[in-house]
C-alpha positions in Angstrom: 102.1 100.2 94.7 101.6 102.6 97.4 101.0 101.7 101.1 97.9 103.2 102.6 98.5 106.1 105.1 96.6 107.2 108.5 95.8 110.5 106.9 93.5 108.4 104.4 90.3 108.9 105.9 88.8 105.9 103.6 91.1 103.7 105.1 90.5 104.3 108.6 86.4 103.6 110.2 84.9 105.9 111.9 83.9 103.0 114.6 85.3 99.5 114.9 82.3 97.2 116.5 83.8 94.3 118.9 83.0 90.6 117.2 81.5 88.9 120.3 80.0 85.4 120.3 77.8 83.8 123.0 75.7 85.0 125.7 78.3 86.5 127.7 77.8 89.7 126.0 73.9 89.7 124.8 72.4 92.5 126.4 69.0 93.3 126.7 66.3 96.0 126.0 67.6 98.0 128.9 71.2 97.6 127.8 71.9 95.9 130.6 74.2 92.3 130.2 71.6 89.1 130.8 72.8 87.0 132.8 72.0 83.4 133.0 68.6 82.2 134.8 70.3 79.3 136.8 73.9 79.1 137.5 76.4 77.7 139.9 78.6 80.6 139.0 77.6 82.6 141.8 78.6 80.0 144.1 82.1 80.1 142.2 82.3 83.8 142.6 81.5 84.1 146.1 83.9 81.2 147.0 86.8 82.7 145.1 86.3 86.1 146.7 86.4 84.4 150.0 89.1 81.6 149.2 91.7 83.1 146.9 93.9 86.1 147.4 96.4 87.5 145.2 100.7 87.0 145.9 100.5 90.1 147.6 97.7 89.7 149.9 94.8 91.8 148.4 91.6 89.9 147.6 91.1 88.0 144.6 88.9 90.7 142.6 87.0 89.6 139.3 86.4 92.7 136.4 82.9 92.6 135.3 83.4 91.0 132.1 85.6 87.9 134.1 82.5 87.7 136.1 79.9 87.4 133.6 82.0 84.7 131.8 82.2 82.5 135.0 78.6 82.8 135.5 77.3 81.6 132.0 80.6 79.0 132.2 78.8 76.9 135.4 75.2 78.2 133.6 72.7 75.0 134.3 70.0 73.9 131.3 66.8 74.5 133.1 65.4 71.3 131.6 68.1 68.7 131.8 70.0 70.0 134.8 73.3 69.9 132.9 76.3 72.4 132.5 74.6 74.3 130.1 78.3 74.6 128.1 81.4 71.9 127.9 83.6 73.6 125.4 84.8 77.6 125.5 87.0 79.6 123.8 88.5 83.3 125.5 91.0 85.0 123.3 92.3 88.4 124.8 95.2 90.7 124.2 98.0 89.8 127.1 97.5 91.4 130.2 94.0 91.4 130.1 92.2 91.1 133.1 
């Protein structure tokens, strides 16, 4: 049995799509990311840019993606007023973020 090589262009894709699931990643028409209606998660963010600061001083900084999860994480259900979400899973390569 041989073991497949790079070179073999039928075993390598042209384009390897990202599995995402949830609305942290839905975008819409525009291509731009939705973002939740009601949230507290700007509250969150704005208090963590203001409270927290890194061991070395420097302000605590959020990447986009980091972001977007906190605000569909404190995302409110319009009609019951509820954490929209109670259970999450984030699985990332070490060193992310």
């Amino acid at each position: 049995m041989s073991s497949p090589h790079l070179e073999d262009a039928e075993q390598v894709p042209d384009v390897v799509e990202p599995v995402t699931i949830g609305p942290t990643w839905e975008r819409g028409e525009d291509g731009r990311f939705i973002l939740p209606e009601f949230t507290l998660g700007w509250h969150v963010l704005a208090w963590t840019a203001t409270c927290l600061q890194h061991a070395n001083g420097n302000r605590w900084r959020y990447t986009s993606e980091q972001a977007r999860l906190v605000l569909w994480w404190f995302a409110i259900d319009r009609e019951t007023g509820q954490f929209a979400y109670r259970d999450a899973v984030l699985q990332r390569l070490k060193g992310w973020g």
